[in-house]
C-alpha positions as a LaTeX table, in Angstrom:
\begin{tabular}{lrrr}
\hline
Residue & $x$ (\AA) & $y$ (\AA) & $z$ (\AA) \\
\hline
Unk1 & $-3.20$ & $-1.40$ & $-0.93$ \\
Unk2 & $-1.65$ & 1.85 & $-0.26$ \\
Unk3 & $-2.12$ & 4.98 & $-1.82$ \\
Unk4 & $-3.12$ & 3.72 & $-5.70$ \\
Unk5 & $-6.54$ & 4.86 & $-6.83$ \\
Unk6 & $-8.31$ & 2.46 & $-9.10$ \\
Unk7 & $-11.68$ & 4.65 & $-10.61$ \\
Unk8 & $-13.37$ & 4.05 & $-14.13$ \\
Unk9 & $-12.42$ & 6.84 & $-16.81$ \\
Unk10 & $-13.49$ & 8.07 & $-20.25$ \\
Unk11 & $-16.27$ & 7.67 & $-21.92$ \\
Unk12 & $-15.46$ & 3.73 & $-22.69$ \\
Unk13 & $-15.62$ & 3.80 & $-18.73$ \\
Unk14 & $-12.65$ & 1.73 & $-18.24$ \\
Unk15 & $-10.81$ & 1.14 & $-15.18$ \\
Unk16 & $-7.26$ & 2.87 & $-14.99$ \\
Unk17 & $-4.69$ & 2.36 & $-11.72$ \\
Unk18 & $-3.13$ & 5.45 & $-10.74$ \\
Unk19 & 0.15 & 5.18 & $-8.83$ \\
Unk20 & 1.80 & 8.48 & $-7.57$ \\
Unk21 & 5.07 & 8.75 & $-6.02$ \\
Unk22 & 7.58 & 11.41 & $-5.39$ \\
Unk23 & 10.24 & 11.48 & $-8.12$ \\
Unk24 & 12.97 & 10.75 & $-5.77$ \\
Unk25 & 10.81 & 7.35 & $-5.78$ \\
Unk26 & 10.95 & 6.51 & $-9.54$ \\
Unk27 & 13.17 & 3.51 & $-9.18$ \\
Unk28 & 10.17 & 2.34 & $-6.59$ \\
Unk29 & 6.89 & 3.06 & $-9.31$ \\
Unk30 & 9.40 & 1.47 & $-12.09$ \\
Unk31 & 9.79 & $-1.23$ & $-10.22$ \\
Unk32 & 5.77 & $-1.86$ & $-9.11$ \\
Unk33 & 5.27 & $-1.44$ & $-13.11$ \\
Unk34 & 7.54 & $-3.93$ & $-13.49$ \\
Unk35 & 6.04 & $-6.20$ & $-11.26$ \\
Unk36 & 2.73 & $-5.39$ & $-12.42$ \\
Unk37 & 3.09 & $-6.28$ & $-16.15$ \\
Unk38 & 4.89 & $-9.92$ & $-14.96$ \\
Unk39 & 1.86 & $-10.63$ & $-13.31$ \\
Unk40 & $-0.92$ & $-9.55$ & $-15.45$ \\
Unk41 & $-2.09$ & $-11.93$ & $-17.93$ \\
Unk42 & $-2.58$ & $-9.59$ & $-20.96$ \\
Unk43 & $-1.05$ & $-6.20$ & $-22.49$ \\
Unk44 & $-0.91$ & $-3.15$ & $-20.15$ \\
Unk45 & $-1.09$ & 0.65 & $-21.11$ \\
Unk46 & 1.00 & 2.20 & $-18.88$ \\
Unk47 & 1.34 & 6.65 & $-19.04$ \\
Unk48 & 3.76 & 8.52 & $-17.24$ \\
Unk49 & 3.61 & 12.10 & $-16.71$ \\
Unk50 & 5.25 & 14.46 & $-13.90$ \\
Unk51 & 2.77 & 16.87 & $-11.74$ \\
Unk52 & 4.66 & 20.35 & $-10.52$ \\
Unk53 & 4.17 & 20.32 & $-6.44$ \\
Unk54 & 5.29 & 23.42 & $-4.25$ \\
Unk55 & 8.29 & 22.02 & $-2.60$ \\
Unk56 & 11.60 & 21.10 & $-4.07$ \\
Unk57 & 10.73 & 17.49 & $-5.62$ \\
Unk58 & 7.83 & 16.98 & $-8.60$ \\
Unk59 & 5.39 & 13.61 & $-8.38$ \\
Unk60 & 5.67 & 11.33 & $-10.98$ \\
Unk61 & 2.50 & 9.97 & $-11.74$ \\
Unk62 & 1.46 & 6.70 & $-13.75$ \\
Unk63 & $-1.40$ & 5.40 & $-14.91$ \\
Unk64 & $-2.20$ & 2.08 & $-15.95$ \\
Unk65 & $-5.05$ & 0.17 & $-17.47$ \\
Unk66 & $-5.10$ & $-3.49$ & $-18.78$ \\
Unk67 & $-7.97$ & $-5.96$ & $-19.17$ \\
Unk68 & $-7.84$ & $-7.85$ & $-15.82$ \\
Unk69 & $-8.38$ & $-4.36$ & $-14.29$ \\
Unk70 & $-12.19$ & $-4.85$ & $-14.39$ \\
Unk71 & $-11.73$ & $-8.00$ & $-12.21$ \\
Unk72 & $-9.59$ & $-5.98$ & $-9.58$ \\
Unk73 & $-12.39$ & $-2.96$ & $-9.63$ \\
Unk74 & $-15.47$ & $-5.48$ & $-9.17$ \\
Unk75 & $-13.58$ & $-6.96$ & $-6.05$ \\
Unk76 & $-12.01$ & $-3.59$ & $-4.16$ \\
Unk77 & $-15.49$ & $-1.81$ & $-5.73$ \\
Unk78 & $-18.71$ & $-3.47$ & $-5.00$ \\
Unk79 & $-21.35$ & $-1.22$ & $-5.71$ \\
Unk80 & $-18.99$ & 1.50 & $-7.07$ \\
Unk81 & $-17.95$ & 2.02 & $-2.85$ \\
Unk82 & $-14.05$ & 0.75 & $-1.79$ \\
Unk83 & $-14.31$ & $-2.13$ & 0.37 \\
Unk84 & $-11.39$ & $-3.85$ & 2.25 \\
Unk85 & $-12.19$ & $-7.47$ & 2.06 \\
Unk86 & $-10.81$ & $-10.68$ & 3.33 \\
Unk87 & $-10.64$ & $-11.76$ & $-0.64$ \\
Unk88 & $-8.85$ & $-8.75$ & $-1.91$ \\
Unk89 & $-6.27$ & $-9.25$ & 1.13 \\
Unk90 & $-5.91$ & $-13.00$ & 0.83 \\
Unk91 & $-5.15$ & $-12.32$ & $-3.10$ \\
Unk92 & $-2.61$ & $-9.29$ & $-2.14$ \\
Unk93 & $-0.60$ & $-11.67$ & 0.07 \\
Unk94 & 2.89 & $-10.95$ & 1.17 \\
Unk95 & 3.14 & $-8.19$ & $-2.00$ \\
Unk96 & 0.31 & $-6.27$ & $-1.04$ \\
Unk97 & 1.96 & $-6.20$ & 3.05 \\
Unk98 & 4.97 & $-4.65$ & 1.27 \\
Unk99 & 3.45 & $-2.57$ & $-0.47$ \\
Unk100 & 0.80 & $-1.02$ & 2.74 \\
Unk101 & 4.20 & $-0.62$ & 4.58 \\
Unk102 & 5.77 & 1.36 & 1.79 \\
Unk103 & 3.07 & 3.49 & 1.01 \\
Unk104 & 0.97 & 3.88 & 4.87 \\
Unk105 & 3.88 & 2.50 & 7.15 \\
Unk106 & 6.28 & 4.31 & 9.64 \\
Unk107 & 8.51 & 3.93 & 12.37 \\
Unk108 & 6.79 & 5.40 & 15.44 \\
Unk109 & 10.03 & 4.96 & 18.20 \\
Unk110 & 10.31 & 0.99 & 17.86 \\
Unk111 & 6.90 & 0.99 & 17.26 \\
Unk112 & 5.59 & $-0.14$ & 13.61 \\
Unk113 & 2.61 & 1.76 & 12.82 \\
Unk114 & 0.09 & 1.50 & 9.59 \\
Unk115 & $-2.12$ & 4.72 & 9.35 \\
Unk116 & $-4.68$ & 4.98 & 6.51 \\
Unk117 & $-8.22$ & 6.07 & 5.64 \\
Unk118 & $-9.70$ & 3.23 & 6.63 \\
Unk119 & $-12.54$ & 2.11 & 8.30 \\
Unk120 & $-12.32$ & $-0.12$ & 11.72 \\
Unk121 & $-14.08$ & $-2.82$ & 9.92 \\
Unk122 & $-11.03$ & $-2.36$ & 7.19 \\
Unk123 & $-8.75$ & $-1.96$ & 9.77 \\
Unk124 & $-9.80$ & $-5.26$ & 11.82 \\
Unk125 & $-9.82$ & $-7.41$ & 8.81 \\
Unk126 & $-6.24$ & $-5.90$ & 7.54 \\
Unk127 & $-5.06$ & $-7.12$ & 11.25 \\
Unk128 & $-6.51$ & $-10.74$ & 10.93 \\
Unk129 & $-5.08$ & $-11.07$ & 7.82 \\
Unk130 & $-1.61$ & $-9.44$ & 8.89 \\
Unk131 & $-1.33$ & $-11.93$ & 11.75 \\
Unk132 & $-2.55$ & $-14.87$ & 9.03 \\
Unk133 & 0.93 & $-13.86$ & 7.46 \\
Unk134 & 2.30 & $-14.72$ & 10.97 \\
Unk135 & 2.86 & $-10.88$ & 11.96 \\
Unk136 & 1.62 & $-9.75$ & 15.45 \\
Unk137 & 0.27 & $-6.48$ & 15.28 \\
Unk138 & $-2.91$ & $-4.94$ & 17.25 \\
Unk139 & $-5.69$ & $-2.34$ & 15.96 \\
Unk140 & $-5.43$ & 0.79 & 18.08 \\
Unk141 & $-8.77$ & 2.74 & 18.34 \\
Unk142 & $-9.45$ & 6.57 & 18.51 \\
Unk143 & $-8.45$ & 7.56 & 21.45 \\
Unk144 & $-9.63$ & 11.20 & 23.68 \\
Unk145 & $-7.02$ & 13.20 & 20.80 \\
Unk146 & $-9.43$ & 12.08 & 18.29 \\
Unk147 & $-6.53$ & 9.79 & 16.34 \\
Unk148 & $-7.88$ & 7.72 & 13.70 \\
Unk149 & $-7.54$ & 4.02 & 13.97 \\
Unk150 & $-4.39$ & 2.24 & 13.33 \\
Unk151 & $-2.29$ & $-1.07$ & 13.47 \\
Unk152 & 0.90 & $-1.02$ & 15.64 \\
Unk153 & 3.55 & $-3.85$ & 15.62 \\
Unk154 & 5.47 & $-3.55$ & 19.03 \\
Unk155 & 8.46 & $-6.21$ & 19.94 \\
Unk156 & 7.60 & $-9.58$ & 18.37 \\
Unk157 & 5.68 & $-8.10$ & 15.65 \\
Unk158 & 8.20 & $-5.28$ & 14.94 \\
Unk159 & 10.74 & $-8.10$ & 14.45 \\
Unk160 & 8.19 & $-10.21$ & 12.22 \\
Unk161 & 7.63 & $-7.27$ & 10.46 \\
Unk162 & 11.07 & $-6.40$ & 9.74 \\
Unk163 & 11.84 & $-9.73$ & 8.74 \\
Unk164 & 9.13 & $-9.83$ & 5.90 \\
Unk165 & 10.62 & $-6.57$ & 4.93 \\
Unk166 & 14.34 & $-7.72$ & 4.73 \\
Unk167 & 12.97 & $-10.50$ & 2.52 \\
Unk168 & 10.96 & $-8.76$ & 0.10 \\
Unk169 & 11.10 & $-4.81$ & $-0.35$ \\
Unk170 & 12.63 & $-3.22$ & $-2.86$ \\
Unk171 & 16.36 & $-1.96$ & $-2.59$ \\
Unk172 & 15.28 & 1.45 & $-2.57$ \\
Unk173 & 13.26 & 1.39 & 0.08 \\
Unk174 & 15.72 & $-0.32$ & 2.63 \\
Unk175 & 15.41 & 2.65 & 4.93 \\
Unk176 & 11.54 & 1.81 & 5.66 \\
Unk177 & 13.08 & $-1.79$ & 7.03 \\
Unk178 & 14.10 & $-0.43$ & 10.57 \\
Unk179 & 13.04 & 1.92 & 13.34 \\
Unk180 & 14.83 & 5.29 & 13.59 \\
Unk181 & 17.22 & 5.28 & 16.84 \\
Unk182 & 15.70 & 7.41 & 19.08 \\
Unk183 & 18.79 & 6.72 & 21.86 \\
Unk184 & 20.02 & 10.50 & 20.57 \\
\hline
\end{tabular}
């Protein structure tokens, strides 16, 4: 849902997940794997390598493929193009919230905001199926600053919001639960 890229590789053309997180966030990608081999049905082939980066911290990158991968690419993929659909979402449920917040989410004041590159037909259906998880949020349009599209959460849904959160996110993500005070 949030910053994995799913693409078919090799010359066998098979479809490999690739997850990449800071290193700082290891416990976070161990975790997804984790989570990932519980519920796939079959074997998964899982490689980890670390990619150098300019600042301090390296990426840890890891790649995945397994045989109910082809399924996943045929529904986010149709005709080879990503597509945000009400199937994909309804399947993601509650784990694929968590894991937009973690990976597109931020605290904006007390304001919950979900940025991403996605379309407002991707954004409209991720904020029907948001409030179908019974989380008030609203899409916010470009505005004159030329801002892409996003979803906010303000008051009620910032409280939904952080109550899915408290419930399900990792530990080591706790500080992605609630809004930075901003009474300094």
């Amino acid at each position: 849902m949030g910053r994995g890229a799913l693409a078919l590789k090799g010359s066998k053309r098979r479809p490999w997940l690739e997850l990449r997180r800071c290193e700082t966030e290891r416990t976070y990608l161990d975790h997804q794997l984790r989570r990932l081999r519980k519920l796939h049905d079959g074997p998964i082939e899982a490689q980890w390598d670390r990619i150098p980066s300019e600042g301090f911290y390296d990426k840890v990158r890891l790649r995945l493929h397994g045989e109910d991968l082809y399924r996943v690419y045929e529904l986010l993929y149709p005709r080879d193009e990503k597509r945000i659909n009400k199937q994909v979402l309804t399947i993601a449920g509650f784990d694929g919230l968590i894991a937009l917040w973690a990976d597109n989410g931020r605290w904006w004041g007390r304001i919950g905001r979900i940025d991403g590159r996605y379309n407002t037909d991707e954004f409209t259906a991720l904020q029907e199926w948001i409030e179908e998880l019974g989380v008030q949020c609203y899409l916010s349009n470009m505005n004159s600053e030329g801002d892409r599209p996003s979803l906010r959460f303000k008051d009620i849904g910032a409280r939904q919001l952080q109550a899915v959160l408290r419930e399900n996110i990792h530990p080591s993500l706790r500080s992605k639960i609630k809004p930075a005070d901003t009474s300094r």
